[in-house]
C-alpha positions in Angstrom: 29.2 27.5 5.5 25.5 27.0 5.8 25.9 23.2 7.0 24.4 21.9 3.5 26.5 21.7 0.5 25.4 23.8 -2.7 22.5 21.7 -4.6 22.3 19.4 -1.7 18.1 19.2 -0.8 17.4 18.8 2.5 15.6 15.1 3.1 12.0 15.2 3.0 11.0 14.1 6.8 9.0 11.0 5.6 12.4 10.3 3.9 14.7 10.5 6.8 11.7 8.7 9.1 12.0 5.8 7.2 15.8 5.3 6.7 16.3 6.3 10.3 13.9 3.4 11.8 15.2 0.9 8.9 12.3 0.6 7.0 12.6 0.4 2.7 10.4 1.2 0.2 9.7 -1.7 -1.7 7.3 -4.2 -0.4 4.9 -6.5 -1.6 1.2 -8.3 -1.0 1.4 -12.1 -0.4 -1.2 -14.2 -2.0 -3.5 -13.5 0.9 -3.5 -9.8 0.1 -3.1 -8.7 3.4 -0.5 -6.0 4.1 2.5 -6.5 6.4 3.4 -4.7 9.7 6.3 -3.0 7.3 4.4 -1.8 4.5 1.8 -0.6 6.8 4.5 1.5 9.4 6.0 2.2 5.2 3.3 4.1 4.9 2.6 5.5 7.9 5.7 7.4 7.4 5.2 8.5 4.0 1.7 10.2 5.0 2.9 11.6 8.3 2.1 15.2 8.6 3.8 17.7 10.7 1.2 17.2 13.6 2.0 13.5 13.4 5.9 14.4 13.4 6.2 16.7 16.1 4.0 13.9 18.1 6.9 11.3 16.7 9.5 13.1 18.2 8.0 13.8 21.7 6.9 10.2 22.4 9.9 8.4 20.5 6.8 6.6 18.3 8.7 3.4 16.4 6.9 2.5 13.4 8.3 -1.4 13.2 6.4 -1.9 16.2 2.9 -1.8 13.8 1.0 0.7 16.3 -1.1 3.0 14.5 0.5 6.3 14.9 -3.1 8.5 15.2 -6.4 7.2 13.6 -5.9 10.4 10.5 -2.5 9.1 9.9 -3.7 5.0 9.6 -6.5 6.6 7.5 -4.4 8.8 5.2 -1.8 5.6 5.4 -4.6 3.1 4.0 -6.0 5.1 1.6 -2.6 5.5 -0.1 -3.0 1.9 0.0 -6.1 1.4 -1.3 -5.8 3.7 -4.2 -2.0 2.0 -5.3 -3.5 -1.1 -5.3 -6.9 0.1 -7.2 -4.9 2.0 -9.8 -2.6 -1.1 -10.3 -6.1 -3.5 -10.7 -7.2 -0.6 -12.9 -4.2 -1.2 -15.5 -5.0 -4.8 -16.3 -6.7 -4.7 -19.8 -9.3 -7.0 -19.0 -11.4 -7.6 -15.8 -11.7 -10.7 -13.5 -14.8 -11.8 -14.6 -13.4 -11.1 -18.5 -10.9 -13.2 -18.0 -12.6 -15.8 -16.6 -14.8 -15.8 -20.3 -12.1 -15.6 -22.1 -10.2 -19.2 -20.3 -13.6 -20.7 -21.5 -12.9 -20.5 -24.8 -11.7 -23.8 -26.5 -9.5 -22.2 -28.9 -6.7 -20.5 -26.5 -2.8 -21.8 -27.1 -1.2 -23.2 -23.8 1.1 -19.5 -23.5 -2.3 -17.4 -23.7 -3.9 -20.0 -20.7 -0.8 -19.6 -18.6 -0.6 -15.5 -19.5 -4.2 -15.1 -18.3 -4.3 -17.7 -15.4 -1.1 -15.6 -14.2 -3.0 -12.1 -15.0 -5.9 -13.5 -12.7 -4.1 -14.5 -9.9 -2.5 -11.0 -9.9 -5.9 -9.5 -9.9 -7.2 -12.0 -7.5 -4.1 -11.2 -4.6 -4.9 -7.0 -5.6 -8.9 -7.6 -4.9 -8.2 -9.6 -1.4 -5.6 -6.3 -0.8 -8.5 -4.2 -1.4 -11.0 -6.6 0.9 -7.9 -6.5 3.4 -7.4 -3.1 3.6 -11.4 -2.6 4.1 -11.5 -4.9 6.6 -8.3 -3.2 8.4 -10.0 0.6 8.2 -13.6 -0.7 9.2 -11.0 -1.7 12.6 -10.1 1.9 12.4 -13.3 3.7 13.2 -13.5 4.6 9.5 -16.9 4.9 7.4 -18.3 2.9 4.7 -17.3 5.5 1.6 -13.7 4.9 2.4 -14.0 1.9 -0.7 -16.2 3.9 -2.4 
């Protein structure tokens, strides 16, 4: 045979990168926003290119050790970042500072209060994500558009 059963798909190398240095896929902010040394190796997997690959299998790179694997790859990695986050702050209905009218008003039950109190903490922990991960790329060499 060919080594690969029929309808078996051969694992995408970002794939096989992360199960092989036991790294997952789901991972969260903490309340300070900033992103831990596994979601950042996470994604510095998931956006390795084949340059960044072939460099990962000649010098052994281990991503749990948090080392930026090239300054393209911790670009491309906090990016990815940056526009999860920004598209998940996108898909609240209402912005910070709308929500923060809207508490104001006397008339809100005790369940809408809690509801947006727990929608602007949310926003507030994917704002200091974004702030983090600006902070991390300015570290990176990167230029100021990257937020843009």
């Amino acid at each position: 045979g060919s080594g690969a059963g029929e309808g078996e798909e051969k694992e995408p190398p970002a794939v096989a990168l992360l199960r092989q240095s036991g790294l997952c896929t789901e991972h969260w902010l903490p309340i300070s926003g900033q992103p831990s040394a596994q979601l950042l190796a996470a994604l510095r997997c998931c956006v390795a290119d084949e340059e960044n690959l072939r460099q990962i299998r000649s010098e052994g790179w281990n991503p749990r050790l948090a080392q930026p694997l090239s300054p393209d790859n911790e670009r491309r990695a906090l990016a990815a970042l940056r526009d999860t986050l920004q598209g998940l702050l996108e898909a609240f209905p209402t912005t910070e500072e709308e929500l923060l009218l809207q508490l104001g008003e006397e008339t809100l039950s005790e369940g809408q209060r809690l509801a947006m109190n727990f929608r602007l903490s949310q926003q507030r922990i994917l704002l200091r994500g974004l702030a983090a991960i600006s902070s991390l790329h300015s570290t990176t060499g990167g230029g100021a558009e990257f937020m843009e």
